[in-house]
Backbone as a chain_set.jsonl record, in Angstrom:
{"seq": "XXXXXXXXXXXXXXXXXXXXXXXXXXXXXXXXXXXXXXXXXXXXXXXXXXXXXXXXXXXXXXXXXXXXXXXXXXXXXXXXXXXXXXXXXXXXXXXXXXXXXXXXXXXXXXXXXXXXXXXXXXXXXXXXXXXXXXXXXXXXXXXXXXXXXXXXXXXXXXXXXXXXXXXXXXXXXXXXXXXXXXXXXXXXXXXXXXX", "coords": {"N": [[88.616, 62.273, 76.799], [86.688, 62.185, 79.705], [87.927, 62.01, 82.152], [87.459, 63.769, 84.739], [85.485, 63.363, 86.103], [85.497, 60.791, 87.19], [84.275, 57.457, 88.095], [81.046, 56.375, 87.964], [78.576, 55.686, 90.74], [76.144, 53.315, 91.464], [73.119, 54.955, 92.631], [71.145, 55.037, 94.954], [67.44, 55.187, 94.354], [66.249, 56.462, 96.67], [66.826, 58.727, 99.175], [66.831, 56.981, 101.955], [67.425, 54.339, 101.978], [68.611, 51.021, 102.438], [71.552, 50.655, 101.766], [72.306, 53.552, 101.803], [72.531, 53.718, 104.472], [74.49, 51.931, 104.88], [76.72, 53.311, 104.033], [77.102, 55.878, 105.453], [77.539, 55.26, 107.928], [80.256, 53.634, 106.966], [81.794, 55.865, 106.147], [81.888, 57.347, 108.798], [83.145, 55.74, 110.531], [85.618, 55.853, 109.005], [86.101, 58.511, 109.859], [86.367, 58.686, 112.305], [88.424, 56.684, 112.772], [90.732, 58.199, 110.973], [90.525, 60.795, 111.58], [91.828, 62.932, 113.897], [90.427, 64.941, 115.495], [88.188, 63.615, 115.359], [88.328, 61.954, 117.318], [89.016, 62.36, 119.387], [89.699, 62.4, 123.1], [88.706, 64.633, 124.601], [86.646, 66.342, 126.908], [83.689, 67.827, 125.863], [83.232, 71.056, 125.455], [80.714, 72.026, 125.338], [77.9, 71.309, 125.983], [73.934, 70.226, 125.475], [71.293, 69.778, 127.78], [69.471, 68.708, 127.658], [68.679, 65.666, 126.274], [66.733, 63.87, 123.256], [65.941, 60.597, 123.954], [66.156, 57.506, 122.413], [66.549, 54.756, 122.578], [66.175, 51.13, 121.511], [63.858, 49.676, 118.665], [61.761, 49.026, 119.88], [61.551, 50.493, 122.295], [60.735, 53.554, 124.617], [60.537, 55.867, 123.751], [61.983, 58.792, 125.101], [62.493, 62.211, 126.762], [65.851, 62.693, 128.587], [67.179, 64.07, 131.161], [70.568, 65.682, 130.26], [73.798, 63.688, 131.878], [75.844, 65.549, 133.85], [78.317, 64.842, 133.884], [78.648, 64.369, 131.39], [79.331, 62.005, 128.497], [77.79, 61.043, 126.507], [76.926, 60.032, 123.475], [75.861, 61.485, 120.891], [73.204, 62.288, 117.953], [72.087, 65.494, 116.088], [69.535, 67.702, 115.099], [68.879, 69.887, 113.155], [66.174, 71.865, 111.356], [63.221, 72.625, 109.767], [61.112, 74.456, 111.289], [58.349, 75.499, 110.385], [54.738, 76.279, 109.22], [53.325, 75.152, 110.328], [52.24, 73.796, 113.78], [54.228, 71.958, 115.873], [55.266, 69.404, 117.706], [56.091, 70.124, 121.53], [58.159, 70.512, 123.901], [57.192, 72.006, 126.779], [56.566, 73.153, 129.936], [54.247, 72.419, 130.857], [54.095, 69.491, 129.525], [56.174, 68.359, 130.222], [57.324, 66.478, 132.585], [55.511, 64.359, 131.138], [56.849, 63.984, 128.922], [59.457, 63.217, 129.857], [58.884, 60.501, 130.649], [57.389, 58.636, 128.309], [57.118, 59.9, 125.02], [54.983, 59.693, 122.563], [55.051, 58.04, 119.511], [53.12, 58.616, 117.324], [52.806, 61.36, 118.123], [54.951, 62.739, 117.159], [56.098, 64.618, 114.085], [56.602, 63.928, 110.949], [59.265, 64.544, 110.325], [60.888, 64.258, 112.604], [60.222, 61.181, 113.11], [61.601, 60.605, 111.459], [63.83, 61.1, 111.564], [64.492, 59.688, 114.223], [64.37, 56.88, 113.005], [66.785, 57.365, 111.73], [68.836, 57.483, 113.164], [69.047, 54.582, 114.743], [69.309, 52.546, 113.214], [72.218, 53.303, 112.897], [73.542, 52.726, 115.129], [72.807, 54.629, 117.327], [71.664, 56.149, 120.544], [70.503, 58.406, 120.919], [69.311, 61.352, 120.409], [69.323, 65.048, 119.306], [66.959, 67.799, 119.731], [65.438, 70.397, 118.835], [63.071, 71.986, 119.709], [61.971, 69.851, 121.303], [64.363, 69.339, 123.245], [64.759, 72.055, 124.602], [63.141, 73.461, 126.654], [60.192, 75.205, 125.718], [58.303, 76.934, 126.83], [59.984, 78.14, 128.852], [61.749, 80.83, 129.695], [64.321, 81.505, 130.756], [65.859, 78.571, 130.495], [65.8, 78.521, 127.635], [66.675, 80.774, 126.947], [69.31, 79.868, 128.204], [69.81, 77.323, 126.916], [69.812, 78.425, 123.738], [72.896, 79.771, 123.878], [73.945, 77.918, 123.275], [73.445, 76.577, 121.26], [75.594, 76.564, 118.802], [77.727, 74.698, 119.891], [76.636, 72.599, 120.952], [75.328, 71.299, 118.298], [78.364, 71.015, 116.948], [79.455, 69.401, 118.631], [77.608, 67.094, 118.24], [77.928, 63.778, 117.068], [76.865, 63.287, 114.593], [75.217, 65.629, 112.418], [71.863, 65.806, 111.215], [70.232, 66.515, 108.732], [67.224, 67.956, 107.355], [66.866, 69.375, 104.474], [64.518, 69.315, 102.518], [62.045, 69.827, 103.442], [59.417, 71.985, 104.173], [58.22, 71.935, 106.354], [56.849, 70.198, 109.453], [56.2, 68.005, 108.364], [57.551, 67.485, 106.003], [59.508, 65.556, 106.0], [62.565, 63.829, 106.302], [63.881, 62.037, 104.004], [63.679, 62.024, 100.668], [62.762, 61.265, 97.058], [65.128, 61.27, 94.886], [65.834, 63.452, 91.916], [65.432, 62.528, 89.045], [66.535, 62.297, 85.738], [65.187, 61.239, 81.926], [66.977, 60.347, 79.487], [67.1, 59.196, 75.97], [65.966, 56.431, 76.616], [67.653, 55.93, 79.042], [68.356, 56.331, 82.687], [69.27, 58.575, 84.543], [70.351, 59.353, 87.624], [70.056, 62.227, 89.691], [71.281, 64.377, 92.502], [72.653, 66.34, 93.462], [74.82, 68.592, 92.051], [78.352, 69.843, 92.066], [81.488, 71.608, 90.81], [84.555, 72.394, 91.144], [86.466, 74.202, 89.258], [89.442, 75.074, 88.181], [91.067, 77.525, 86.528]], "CA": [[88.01, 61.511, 77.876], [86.598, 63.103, 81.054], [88.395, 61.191, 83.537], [87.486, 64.651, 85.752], [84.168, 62.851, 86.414], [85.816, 59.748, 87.635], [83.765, 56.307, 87.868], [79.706, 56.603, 88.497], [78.3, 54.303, 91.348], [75.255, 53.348, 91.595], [72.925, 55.962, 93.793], [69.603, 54.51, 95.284], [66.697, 56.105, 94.15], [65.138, 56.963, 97.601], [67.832, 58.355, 100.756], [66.349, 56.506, 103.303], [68.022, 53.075, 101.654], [69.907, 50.165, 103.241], [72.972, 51.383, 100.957], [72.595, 55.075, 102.012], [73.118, 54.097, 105.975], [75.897, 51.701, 105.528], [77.641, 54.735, 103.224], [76.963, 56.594, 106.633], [78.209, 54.351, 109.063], [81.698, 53.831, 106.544], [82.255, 57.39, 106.592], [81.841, 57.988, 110.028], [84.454, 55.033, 111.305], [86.513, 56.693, 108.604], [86.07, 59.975, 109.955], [86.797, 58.566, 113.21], [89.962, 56.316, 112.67], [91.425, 59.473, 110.382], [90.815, 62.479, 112.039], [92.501, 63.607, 115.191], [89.823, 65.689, 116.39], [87.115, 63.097, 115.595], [88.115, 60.745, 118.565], [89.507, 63.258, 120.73], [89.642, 62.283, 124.743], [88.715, 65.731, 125.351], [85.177, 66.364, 127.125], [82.829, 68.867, 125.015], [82.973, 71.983, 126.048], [79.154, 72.77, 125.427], [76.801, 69.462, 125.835], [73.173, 70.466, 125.716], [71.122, 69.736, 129.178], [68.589, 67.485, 127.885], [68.354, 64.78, 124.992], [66.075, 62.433, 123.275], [66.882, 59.025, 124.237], [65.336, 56.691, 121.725], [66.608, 53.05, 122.423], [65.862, 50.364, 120.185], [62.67, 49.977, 118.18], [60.53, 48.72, 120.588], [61.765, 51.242, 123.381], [59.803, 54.11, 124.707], [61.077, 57.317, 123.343], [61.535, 59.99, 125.786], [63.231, 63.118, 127.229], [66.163, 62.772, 129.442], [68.329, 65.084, 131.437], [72.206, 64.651, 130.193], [74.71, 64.02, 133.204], [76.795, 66.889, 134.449], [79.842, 64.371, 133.291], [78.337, 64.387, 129.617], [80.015, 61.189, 127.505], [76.651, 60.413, 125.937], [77.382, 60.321, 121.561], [74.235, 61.998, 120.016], [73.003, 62.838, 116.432], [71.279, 66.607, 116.101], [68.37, 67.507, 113.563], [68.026, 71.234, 112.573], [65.089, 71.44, 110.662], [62.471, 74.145, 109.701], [59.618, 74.619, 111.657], [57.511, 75.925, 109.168], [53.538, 77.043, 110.164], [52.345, 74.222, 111.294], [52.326, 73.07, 114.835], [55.036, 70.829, 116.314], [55.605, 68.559, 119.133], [57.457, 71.123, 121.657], [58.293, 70.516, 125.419], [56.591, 72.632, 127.716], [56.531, 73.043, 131.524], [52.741, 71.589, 131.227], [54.195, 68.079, 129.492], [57.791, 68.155, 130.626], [57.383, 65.213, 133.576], [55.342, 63.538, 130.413], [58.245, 63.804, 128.242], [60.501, 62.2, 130.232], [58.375, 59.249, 130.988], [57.569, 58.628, 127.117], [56.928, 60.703, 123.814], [54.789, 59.177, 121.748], [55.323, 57.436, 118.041], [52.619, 59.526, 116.667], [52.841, 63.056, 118.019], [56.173, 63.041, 116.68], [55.914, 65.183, 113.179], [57.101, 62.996, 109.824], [60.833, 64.831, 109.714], [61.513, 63.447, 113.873], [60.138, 59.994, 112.822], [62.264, 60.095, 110.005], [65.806, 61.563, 112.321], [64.793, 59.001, 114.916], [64.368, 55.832, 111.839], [67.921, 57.292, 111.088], [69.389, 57.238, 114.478], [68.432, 53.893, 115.765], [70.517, 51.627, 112.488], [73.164, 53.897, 112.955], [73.621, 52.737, 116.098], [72.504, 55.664, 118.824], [70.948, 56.141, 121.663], [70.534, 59.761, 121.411], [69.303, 62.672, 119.244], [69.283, 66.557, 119.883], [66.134, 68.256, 118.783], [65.526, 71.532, 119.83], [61.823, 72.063, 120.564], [61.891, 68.734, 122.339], [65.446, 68.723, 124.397], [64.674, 72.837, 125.411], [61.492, 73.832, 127.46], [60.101, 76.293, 124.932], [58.157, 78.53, 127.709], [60.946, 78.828, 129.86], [62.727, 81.526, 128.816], [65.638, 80.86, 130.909], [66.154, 77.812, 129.538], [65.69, 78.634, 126.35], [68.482, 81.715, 126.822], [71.196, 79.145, 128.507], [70.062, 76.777, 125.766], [70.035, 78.585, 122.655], [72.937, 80.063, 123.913], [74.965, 76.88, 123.542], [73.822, 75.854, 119.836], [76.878, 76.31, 118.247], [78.308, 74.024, 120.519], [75.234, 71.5, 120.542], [75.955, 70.968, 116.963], [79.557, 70.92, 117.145], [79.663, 68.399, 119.452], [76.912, 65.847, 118.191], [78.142, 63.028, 115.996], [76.618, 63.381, 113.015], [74.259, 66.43, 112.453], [71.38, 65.23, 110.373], [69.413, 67.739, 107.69], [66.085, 68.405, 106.351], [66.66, 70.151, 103.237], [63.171, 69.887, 101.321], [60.915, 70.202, 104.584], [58.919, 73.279, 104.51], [57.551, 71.938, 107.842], [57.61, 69.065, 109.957], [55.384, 66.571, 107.48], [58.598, 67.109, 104.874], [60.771, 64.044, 106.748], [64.176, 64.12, 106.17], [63.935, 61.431, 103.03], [62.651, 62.232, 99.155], [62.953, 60.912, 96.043], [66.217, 61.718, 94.048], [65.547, 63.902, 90.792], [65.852, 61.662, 87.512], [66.211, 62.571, 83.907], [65.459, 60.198, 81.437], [66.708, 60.543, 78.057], [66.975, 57.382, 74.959], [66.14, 54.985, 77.534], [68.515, 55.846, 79.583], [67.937, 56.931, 83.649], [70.323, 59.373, 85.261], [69.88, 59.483, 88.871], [70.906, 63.334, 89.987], [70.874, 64.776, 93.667], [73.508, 67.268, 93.495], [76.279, 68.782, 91.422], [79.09, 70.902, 92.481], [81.642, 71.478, 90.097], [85.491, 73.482, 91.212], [87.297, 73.713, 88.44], [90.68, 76.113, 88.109], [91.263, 77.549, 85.202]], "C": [[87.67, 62.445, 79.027], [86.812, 62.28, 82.178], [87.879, 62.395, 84.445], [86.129, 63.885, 86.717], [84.7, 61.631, 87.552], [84.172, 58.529, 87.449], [82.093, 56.346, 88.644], [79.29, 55.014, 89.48], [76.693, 54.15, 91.319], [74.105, 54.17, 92.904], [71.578, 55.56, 93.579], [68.854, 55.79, 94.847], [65.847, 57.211, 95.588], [66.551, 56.878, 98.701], [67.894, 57.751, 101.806], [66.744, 54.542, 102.606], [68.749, 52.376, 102.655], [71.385, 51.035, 102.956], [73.308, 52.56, 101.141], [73.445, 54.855, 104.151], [74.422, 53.112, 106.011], [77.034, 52.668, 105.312], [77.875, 55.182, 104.524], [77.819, 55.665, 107.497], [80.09, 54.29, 108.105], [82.492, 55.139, 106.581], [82.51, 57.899, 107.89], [83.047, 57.67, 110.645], [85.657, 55.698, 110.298], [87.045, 57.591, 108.933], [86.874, 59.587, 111.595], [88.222, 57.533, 113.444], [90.827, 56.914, 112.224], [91.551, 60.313, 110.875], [90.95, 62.539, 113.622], [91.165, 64.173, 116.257], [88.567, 65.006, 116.138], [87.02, 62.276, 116.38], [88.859, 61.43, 119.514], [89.139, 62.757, 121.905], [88.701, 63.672, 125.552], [87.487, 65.428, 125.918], [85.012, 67.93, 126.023], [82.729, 69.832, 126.35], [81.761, 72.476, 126.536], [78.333, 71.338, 125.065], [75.379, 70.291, 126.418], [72.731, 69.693, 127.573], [70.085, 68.708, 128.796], [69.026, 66.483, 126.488], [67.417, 63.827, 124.893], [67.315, 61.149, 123.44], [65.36, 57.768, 123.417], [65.026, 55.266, 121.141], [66.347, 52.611, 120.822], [64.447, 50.658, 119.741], [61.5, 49.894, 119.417], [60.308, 49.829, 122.307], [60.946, 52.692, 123.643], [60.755, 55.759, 124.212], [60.663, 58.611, 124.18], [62.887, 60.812, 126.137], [64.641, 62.759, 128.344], [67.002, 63.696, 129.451], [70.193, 64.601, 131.181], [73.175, 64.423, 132.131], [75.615, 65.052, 133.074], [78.501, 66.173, 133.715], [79.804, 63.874, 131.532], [78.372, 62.837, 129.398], [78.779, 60.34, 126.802], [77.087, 60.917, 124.379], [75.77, 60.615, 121.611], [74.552, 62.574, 118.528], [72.32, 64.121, 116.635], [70.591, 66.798, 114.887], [67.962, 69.025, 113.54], [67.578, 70.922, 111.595], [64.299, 72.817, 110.671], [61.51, 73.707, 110.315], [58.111, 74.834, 111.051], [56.274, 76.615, 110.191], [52.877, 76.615, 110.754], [52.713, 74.008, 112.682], [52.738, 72.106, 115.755], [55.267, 69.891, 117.388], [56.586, 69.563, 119.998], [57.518, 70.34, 123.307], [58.081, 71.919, 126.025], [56.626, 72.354, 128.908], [55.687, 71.67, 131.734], [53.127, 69.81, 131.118], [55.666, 67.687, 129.569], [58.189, 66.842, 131.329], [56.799, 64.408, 132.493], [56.132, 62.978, 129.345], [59.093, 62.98, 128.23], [60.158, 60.307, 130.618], [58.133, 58.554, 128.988], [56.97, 59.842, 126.16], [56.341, 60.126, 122.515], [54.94, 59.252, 120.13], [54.812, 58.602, 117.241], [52.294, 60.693, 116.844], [54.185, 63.192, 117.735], [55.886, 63.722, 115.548], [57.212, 64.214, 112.609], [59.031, 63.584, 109.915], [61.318, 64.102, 111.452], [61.429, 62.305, 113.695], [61.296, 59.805, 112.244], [63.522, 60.265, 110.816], [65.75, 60.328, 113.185], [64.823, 57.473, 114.229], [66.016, 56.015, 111.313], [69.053, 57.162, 112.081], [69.956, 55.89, 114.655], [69.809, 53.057, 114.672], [72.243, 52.355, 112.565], [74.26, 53.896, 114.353], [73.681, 53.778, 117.313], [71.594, 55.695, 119.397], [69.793, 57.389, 121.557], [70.191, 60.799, 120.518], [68.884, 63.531, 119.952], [68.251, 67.039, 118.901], [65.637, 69.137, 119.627], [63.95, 71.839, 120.412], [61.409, 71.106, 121.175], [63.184, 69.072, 123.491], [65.388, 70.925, 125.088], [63.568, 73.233, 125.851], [61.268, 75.045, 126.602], [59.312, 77.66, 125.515], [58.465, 78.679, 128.786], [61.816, 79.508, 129.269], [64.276, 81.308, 129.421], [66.302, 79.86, 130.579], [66.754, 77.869, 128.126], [67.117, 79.796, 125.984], [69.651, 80.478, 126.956], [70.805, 77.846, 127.033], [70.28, 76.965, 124.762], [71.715, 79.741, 122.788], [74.752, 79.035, 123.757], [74.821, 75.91, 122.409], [75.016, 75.698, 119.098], [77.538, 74.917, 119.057], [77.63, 72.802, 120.484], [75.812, 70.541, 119.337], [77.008, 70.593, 116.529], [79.886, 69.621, 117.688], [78.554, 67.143, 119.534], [77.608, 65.172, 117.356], [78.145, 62.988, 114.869], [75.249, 64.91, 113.068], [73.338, 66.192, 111.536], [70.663, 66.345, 109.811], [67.956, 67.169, 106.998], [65.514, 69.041, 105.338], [65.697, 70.668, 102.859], [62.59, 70.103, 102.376], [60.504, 71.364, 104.615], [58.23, 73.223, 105.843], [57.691, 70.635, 108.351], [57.262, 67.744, 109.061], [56.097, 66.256, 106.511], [59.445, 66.166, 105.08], [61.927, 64.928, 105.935], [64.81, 63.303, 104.88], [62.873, 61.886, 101.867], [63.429, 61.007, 98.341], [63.884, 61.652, 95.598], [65.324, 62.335, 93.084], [65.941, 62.773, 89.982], [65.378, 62.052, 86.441], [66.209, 61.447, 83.032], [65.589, 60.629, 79.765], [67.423, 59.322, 77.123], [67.147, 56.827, 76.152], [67.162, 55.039, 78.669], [68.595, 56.821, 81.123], [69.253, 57.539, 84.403], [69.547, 59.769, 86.377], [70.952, 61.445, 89.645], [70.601, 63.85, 91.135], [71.701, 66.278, 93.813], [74.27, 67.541, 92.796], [77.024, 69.743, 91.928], [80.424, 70.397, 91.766], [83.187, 73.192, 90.751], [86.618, 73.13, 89.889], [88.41, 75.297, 88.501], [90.513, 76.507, 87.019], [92.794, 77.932, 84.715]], "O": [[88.379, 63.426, 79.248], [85.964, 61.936, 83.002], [87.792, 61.792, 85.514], [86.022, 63.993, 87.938], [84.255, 61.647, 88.699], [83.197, 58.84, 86.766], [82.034, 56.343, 89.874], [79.516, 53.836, 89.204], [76.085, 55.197, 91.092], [74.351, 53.909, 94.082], [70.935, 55.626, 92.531], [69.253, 56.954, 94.877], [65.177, 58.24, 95.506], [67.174, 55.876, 99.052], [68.825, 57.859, 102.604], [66.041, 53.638, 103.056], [69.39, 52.914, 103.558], [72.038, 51.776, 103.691], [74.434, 52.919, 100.795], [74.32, 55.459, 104.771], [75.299, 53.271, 106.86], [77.998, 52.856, 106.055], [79.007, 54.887, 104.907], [79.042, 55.7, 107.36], [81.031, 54.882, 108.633], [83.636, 55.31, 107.001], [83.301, 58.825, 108.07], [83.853, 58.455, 111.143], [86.673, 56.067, 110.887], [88.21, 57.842, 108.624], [87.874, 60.212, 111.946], [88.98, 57.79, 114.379], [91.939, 56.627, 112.669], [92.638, 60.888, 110.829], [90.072, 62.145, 114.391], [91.001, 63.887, 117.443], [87.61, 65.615, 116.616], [85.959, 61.664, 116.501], [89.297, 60.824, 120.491], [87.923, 62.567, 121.883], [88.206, 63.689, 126.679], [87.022, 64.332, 125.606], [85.849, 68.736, 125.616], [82.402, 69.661, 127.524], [81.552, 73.084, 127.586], [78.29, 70.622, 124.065], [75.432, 70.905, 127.484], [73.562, 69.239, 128.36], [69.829, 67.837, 129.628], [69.886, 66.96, 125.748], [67.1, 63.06, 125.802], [68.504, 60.884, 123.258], [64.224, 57.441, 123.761], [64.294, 54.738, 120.303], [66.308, 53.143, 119.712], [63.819, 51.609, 120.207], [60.591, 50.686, 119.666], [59.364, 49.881, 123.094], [60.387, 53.02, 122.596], [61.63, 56.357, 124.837], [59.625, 59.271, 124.124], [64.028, 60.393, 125.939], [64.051, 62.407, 129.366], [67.559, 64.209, 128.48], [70.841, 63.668, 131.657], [72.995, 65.023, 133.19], [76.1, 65.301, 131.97], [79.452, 66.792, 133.239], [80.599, 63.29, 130.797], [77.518, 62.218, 130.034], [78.852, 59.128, 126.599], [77.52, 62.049, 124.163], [74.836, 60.082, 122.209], [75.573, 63.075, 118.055], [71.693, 63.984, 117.685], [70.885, 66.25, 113.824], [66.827, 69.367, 113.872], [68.032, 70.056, 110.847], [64.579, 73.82, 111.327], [60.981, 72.637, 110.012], [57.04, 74.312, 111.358], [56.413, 77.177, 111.278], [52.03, 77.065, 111.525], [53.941, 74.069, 112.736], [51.928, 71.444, 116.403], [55.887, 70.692, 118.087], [57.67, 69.893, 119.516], [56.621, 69.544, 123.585], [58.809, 72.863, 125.721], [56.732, 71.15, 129.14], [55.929, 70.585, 132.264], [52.799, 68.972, 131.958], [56.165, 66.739, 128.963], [59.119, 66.149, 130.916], [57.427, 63.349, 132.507], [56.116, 61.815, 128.941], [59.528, 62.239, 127.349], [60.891, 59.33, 130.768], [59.118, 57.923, 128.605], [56.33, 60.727, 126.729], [57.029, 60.051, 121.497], [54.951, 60.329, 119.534], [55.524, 59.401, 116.634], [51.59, 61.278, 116.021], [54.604, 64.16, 118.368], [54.664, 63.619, 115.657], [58.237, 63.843, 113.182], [59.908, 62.828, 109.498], [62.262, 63.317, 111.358], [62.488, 61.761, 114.01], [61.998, 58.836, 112.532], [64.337, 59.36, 110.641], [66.788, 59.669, 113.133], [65.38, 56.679, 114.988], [66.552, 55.13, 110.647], [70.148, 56.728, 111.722], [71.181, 55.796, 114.736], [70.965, 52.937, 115.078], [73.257, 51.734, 112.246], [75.245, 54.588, 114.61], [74.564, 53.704, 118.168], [70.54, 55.289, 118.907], [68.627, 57.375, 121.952], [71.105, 61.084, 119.745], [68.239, 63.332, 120.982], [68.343, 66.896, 117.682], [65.393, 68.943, 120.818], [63.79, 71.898, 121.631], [60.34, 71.303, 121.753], [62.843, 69.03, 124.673], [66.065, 71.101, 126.101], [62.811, 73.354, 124.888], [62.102, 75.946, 126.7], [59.409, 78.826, 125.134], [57.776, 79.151, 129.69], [62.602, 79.052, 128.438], [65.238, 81.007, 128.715], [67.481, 80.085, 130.305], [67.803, 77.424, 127.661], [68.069, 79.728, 125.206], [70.552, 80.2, 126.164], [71.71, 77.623, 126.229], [70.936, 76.08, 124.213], [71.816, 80.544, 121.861], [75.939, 79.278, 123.975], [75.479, 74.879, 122.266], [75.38, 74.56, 118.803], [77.799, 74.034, 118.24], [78.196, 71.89, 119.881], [76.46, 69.495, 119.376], [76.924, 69.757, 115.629], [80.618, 68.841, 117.079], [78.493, 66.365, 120.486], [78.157, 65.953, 116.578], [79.084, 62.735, 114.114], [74.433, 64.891, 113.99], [73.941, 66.353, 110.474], [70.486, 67.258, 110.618], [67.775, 66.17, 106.302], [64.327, 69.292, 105.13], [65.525, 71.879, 102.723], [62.529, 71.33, 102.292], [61.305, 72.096, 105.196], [57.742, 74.21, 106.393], [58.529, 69.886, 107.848], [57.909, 66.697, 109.063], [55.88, 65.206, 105.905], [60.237, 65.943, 104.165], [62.081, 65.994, 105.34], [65.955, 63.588, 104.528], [61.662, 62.064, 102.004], [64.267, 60.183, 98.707], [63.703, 62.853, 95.798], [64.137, 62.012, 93.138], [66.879, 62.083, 90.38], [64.198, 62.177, 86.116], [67.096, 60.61, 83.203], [64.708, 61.062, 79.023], [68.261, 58.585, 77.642], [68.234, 56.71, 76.717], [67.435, 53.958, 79.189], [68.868, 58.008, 80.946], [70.161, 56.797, 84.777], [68.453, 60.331, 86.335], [72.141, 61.596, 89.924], [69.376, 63.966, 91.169], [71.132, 67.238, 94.333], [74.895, 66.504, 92.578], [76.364, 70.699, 92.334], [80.732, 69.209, 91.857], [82.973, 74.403, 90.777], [87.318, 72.139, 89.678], [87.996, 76.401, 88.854], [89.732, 75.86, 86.321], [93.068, 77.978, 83.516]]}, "num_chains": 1, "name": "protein.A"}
């Protein structure tokens, strides 16, 4: 028998499922009624200086500055840039930023972080060519200078694996093999075995 396998559940074909964000959400209160250092009192040592703030659906999605006394929960979205051309914050649309950020100059992988945000209940996501002024270099020093920490200290850090640029979102299609009739849904294997 290969009990090592244990009991297969059913795994949506597409990540961006109902069933994928409650998974998310159970894990998290898990993570946070279990672990010590996931409900810590402490304040964050290193809290970026700006964040999106991206309300509910109907809310205007824009830039704000964090407070000096932090206690805002945020999600973060490293992601590849790739060659194309991204939504960035600049001096020039910085005051436009903060007022809103529109739906569709967002690039498909921010749609997709802020679509994963919002059921997940947050306010808040960290995205770096939006929350640092990209031609201020001072900025950009005290900000990139405080990623580790950024990251560290968001909630959940969300990934873009397949994205070679921003039009890759943050959701695909699972791989599936099909052999006699029979569909195996596969996303990953990892496999420690002792010997």
């Amino acid at each position: 028998s290969w009990k090592v396998f244990g009991t297969s559940q059913n795994v949506p074909r597409r990540s961006d499922d109902d069933s994928c964000f409650r998974s998310i959400l159970k894990w998290l209160n898990e993570c946070r009624d279990n672990h010590l250092c996931c409900n810590s009192s402490e304040p964050p040592l290193f809290l970026p200086s700006r964040l999106i703030e991206i309300g509910s659906v109907n809310s205007n999605i824009k830039l704000i500055e964090v407070p000096k006394e932090g206690g805002l929960e945020y999600l973060s979205l490293p992601h590849c840039w790739g060659r194309k051309q991204i939504i960035r914050t600049t001096h020039a649309n910085l005051a436009g930023h903060k007022r809103n950020i529109p739906w569709d100059a967002l690039s498909k992988t921010f749609q997709d972080s802020v679509s994963t945000t919002r059921p997940l209940g947050y306010k808040y996501i960290w995205i770096d060519p939006l929350c640092i002024i990209q031609d201020d270099k001072t900025d950009w020093e005290n900000e990139s200078a405080k990623l580790a920490g950024i990251y560290d200290n968001s909630v959940l850090t969300l990934s873009a694996n397949t994205a070679e640029n921003g039009d890759g979102g943050c959701f695909t299609d699972r791989y599936q093999l099909e052999k006699d009739n029979t569909r195996y849904e596969v996303e990953s294997i990892e496999l420690n075995m002792k010997t």
